[in-house]
C-alpha positions as CSV (number, residue, x, y, z in Angstrom):
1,X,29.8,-2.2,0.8
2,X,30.0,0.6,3.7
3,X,27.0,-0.4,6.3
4,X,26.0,1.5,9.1
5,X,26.1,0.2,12.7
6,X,23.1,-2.1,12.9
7,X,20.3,-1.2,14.7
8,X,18.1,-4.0,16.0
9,X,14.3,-3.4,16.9
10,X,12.8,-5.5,18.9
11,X,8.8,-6.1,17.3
12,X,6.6,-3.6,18.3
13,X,2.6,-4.6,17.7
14,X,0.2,-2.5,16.4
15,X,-2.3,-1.5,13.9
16,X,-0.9,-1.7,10.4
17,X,-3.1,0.0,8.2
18,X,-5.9,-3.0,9.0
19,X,-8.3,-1.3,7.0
20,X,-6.0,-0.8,3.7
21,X,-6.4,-2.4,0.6
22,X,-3.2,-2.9,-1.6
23,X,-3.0,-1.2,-4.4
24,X,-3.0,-3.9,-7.1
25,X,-3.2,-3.4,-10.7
26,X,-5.3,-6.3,-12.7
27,X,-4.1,-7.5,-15.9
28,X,-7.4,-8.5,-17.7
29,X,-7.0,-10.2,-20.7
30,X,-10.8,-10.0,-21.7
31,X,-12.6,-7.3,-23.5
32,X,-15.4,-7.6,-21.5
33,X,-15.9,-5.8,-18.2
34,X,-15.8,-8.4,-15.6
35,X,-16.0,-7.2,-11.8
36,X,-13.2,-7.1,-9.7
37,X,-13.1,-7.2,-5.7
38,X,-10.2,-6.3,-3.3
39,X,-10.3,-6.9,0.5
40,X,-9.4,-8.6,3.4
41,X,-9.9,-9.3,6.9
42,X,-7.5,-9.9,9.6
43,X,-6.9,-10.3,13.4
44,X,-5.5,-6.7,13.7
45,X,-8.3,-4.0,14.5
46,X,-10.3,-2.8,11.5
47,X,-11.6,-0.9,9.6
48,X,-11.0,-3.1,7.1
49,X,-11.6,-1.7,3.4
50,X,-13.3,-4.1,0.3
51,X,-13.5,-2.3,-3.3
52,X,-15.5,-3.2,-5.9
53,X,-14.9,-1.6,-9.5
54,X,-15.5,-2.9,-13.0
55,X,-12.3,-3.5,-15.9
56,X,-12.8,-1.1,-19.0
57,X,-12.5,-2.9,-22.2
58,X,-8.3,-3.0,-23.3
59,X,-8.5,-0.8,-19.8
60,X,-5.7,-2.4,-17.5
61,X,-5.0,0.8,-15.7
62,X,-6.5,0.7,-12.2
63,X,-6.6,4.8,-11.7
64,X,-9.3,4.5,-14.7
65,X,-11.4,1.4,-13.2
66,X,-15.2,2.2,-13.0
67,X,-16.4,2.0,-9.7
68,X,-19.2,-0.1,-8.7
69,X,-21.7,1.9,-6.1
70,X,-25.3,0.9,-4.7
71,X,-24.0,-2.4,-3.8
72,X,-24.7,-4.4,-0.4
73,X,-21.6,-5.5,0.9
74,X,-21.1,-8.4,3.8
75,X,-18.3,-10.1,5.6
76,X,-19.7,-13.4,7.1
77,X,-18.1,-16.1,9.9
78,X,-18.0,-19.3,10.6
79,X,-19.1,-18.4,13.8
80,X,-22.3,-16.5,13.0
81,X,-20.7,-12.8,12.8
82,X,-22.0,-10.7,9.9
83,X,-21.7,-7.0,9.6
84,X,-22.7,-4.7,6.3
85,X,-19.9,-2.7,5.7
86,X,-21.1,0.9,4.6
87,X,-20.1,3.1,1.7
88,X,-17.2,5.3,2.5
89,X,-16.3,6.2,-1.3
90,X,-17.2,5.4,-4.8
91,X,-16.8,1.2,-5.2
92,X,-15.2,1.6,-1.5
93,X,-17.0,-0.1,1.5
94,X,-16.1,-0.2,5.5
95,X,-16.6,-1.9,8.3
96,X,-17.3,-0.5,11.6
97,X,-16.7,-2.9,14.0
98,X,-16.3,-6.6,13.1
99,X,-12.5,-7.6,14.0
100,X,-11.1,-11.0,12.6
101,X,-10.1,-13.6,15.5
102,X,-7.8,-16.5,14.4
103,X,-9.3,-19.8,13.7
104,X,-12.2,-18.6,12.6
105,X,-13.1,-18.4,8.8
106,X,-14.5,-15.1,7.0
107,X,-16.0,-14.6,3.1
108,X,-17.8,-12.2,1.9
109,X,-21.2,-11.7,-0.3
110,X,-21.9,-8.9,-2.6
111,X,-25.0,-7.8,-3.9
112,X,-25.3,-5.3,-6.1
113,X,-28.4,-2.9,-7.3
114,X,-29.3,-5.2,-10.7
115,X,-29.4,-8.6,-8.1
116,X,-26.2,-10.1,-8.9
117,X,-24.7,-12.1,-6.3
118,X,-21.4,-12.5,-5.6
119,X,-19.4,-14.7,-2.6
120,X,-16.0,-15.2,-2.2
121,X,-14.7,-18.8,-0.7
122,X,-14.1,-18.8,3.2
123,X,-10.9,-18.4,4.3
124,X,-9.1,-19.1,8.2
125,X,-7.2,-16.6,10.0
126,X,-4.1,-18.7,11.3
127,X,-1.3,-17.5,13.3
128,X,1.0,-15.4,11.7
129,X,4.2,-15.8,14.6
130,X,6.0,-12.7,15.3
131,X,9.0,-10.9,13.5
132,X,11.7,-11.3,16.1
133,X,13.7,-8.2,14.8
134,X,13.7,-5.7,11.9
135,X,16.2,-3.6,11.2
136,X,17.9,-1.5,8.3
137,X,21.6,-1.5,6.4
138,X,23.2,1.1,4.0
139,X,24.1,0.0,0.5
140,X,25.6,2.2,-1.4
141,X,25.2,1.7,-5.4
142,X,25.6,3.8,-8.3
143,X,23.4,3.0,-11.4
144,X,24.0,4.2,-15.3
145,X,22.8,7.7,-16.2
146,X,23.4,9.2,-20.1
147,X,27.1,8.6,-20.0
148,X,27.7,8.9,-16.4
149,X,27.1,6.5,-13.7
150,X,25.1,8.6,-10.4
151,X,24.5,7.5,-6.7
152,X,21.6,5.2,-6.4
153,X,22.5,4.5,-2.4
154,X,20.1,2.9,-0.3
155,X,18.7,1.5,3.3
156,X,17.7,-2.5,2.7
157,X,15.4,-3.6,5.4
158,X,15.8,-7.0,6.9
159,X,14.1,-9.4,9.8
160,X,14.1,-12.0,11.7
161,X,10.9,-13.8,11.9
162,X,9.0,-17.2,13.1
163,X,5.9,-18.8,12.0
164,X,3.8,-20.8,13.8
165,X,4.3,-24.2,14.2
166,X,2.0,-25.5,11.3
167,X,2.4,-28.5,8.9
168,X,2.2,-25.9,6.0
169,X,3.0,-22.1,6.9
170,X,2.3,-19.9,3.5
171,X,3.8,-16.1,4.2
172,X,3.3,-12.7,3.0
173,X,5.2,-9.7,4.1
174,X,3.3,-6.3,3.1
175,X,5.7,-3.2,4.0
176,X,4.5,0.4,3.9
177,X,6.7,3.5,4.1
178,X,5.5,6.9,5.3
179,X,7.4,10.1,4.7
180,X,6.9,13.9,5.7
181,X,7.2,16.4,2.8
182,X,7.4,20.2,2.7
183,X,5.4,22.3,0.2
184,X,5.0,25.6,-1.1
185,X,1.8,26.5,-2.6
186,X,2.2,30.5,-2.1
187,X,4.9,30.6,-4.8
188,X,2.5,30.1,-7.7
189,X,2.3,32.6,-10.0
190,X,0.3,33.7,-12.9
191,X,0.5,36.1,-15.8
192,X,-0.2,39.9,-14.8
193,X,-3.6,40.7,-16.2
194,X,-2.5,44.4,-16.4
195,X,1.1,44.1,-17.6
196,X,3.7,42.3,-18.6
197,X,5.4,39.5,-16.2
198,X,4.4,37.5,-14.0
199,X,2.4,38.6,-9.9
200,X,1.8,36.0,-6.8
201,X,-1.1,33.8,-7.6
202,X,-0.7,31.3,-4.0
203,X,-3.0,29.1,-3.3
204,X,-5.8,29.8,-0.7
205,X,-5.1,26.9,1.5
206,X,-1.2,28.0,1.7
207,X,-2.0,31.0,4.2
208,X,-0.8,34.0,1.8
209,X,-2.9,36.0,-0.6
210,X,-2.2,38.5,-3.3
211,X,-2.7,42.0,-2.2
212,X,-1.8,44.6,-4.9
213,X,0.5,42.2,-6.6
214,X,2.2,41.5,-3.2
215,X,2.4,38.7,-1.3
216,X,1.2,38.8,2.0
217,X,1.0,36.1,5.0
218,X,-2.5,36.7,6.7
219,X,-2.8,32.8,8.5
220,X,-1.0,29.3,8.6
221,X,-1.0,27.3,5.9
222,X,-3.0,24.1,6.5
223,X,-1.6,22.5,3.1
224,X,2.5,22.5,3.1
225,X,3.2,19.9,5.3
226,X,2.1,16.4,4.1
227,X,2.4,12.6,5.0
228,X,3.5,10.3,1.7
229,X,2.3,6.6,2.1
230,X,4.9,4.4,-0.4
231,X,3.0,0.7,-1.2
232,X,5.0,-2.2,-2.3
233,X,5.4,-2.3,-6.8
234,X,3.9,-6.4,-5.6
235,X,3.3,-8.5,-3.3
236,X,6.3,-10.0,-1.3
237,X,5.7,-13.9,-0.5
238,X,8.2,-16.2,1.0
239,X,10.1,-18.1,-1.9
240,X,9.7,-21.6,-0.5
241,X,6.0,-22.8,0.3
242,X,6.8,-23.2,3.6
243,X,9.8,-22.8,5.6
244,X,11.8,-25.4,7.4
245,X,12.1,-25.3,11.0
246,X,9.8,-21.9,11.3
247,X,11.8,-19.4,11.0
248,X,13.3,-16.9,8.7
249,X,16.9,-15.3,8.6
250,X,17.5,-12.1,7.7
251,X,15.4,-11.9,5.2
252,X,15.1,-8.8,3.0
253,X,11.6,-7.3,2.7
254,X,12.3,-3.5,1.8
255,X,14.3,-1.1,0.1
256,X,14.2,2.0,0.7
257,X,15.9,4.7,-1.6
258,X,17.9,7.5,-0.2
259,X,15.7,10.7,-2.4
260,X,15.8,14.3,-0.8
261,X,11.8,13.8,-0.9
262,X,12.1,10.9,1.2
263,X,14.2,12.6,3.7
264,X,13.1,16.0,4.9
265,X,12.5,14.6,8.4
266,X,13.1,10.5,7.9
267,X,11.2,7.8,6.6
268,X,8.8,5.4,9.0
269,X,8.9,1.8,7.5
270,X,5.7,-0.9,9.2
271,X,6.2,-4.5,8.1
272,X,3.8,-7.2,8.6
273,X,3.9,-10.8,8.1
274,X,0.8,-12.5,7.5
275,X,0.2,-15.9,7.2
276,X,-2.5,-16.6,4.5
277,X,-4.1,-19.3,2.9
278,X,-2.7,-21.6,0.2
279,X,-4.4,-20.5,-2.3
280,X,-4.2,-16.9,-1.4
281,X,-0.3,-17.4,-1.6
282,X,-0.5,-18.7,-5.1
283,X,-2.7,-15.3,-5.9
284,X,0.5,-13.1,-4.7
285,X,2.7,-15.3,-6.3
286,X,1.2,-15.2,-9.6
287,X,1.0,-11.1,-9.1
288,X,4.6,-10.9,-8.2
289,X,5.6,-13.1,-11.4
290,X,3.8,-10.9,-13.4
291,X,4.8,-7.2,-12.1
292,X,8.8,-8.8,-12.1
293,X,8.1,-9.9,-16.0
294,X,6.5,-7.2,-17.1
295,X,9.7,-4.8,-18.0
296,X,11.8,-8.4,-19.0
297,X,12.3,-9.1,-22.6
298,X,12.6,-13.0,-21.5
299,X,9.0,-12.6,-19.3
300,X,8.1,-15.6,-17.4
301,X,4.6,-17.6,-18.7
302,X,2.7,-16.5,-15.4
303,X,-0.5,-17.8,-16.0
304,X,-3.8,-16.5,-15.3
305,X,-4.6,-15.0,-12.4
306,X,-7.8,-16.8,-10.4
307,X,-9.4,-15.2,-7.1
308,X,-11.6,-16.8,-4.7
309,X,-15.4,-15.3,-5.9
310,X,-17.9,-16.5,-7.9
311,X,-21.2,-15.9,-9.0
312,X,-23.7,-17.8,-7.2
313,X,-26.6,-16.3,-9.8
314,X,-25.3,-16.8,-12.8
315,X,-22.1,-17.2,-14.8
316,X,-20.2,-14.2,-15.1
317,X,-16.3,-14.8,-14.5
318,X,-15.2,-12.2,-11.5
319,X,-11.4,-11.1,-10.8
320,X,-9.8,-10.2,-7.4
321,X,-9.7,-11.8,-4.2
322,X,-11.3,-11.5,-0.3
323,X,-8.6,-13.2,1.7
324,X,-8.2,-13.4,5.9
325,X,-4.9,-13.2,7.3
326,X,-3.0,-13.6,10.9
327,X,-1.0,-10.4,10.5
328,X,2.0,-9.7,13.2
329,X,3.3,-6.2,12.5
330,X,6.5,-4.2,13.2
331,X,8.0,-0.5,12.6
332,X,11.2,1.0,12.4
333,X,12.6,4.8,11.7
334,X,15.3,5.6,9.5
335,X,16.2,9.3,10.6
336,X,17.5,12.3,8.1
337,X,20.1,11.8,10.6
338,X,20.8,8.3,10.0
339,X,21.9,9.1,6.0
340,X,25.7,8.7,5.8
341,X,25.9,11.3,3.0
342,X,24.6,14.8,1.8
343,X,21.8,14.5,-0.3
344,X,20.7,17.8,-0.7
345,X,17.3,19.7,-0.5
346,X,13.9,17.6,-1.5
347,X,12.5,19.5,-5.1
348,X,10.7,22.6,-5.0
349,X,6.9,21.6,-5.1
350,X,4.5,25.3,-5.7
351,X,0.9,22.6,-5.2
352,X,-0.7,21.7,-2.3
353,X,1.0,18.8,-1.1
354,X,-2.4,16.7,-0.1
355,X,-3.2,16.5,-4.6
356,X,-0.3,14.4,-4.4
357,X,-0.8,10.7,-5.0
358,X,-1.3,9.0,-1.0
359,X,-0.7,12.2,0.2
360,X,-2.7,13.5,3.6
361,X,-1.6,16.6,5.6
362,X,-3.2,15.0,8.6
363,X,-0.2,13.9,10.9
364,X,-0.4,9.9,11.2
365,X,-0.6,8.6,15.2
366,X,2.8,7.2,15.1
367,X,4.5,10.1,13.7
């Protein structure tokens, strides 16, 4: 295996997407549509983000959950804080201004417009320790295509961490990558209305309009240059309940493949470790068991998955989880320059590059 000269980076702090909710997919087994929550609290700076959406029947396809709106949502302390988060979206609630502390405990009570309640079980934000370094390594692989075997290189992403100096320390790493694609909506065409072939059709965010069948730049184009945020497949946990001595050693928490798409500038990769609750590891566990099973002929009995909310009102069963976390956060940048071979020019994209799935054309801060 070729690897490139290492580069260390020392932890850098700072606010990792505090107000993101991962973007889980529920395996429901029953028919009936049961409510399911997201959200979480943390030490880092909010907003933080709670979703609330109800399971279609046979429905286990998150982009098609119905979204639950009208309802009162809450995040409540042990230490009389309590803030009403407000609707940002449909089934999508915010905070404004409550920010987790560690040692305190956080749950959360929902409300909605037929006088359900709902609260979740509190949960303590404990010290999450600090990732000592993080850093990236080529690999380069080749993988089976047709007949042919093709590159399938990539940058593995490793740290050093420690925990804090519990009896018990239950871990999760979330990792988020963030790339910078190049568009061109003012190549789309359309069928000539009073001919044969084909005459410019752009789009009217892309700066160029059609003027007697020609193409003409009249302003900049305030949709070709996008920001892609990549989420983990599942949640990454540490393998042992809790770790001996503190510490982990090189431990791998992200790959990274080495696409054209992924490289038009480089690729910005933030890791945090968050040390959760017991039963909030067991949650991620079970996820991760399942989303590693799901394409293996051989999948592992995982078990049904069981959040943290209930009912208080009445009996209805609810999925998901509200979980606090002490989250210690770290970034690295794997340059175009960085890549030890030609890879070629991204695809050839004619849309606007914000329709694309976690696409924004507003520039993140720590680009």
């Amino acid at each position: 295996m070729t690897t490139l000269p290492r580069k260390t980076y020392w932890t850098v702090f700072f606010s990792l997407c505090a107000g993101c909710v991962d973007p889980i997919e529920f395996d429901v087994a029953s028919n009936d549509s049961q409510l399911v929550v997201e959200g979480s609290i943390t030490n880092e700076p909010g907003p933080y983000v709670v979703t609330l959406f109800r399971t279609r029947a046979l429905q286990t396809d998150i982009d098609h959950r119905l979204p639950v709106v009208g309802a009162t949502v809450t995040i409540l302390s042990d230490a009389g804080e309590e803030e009403t988060l407000i609707r940002k979206g449909p089934g999508t609630y915010v905070t404004t201004s409550i920010q987790g502390v560690v040692g305190r405990s956080y749950f959360i009570r929902i409300t909605t417009p037929e006088g359900a309640i709902y609260e979740s079980k509190p949960e303590m934000i404990k010290p999450a320790g600090r990732i000592e370094a993080l850093w990236y390594e080529f690999e380069a692989r080749r993988k089976p295509f047709n007949t042919v075997d093709i590159n399938d290189d990539r940058f593995n992403v490793y740290l050093n961490s420690v925990t804090s100096p519990e009896e018990e320390n239950y871990i999760r790493w979330r990792v988020v990558g963030t790339y910078q694609i190049e568009t061109q909506p003012w190549l789309r065409t359309k069928q000539n209305p009073n001919g044969p072939g084909l005459v410019p059709d752009p789009q009217p965010c892309s700066g160029y309009e059609n003027r007697l069948n020609v193409l003409v730049e009249v302003k900049d184009c305030t949709c070709c240059t996008c920001w892609v945020t990549n989420y983990e497949p599942f949640p990454q946990v540490s393998d042992e309940q809790f770790t001996e001595s503190n510490r982990f050693i090189r431990k791998l928490v992200g790959i990274v493949p080495i696409k054209p798409d992924y490289f038009v500038k480089g690729y910005h990769v933030a890791v945090s470790q968050m040390s959760v609750s017991k039963m909030a590891y067991n949650y991620f566990r079970l996820i991760r068991a399942q989303k590693e099973g799901a394409t293996s002929l051989f999948q592992p009995v995982s078990g049904k998955l069981r959040g943290n909310i209930s009912r208080t009102n009445g009996t209805e069963e609810v999925q998901g989880l509200f979980w606090a976390a002490g989250t210690t956060s770290s970034t690295i940048y794997i340059d175009r320059a960085d890549l030890p071979n030609f890879i070629g020019p991204p695809p050839q994209m004619i849309v606007e590059c914000d329709i694309l799935k976690n696409s924004t054309p507003i520039k993140p801060s720590f680009w």
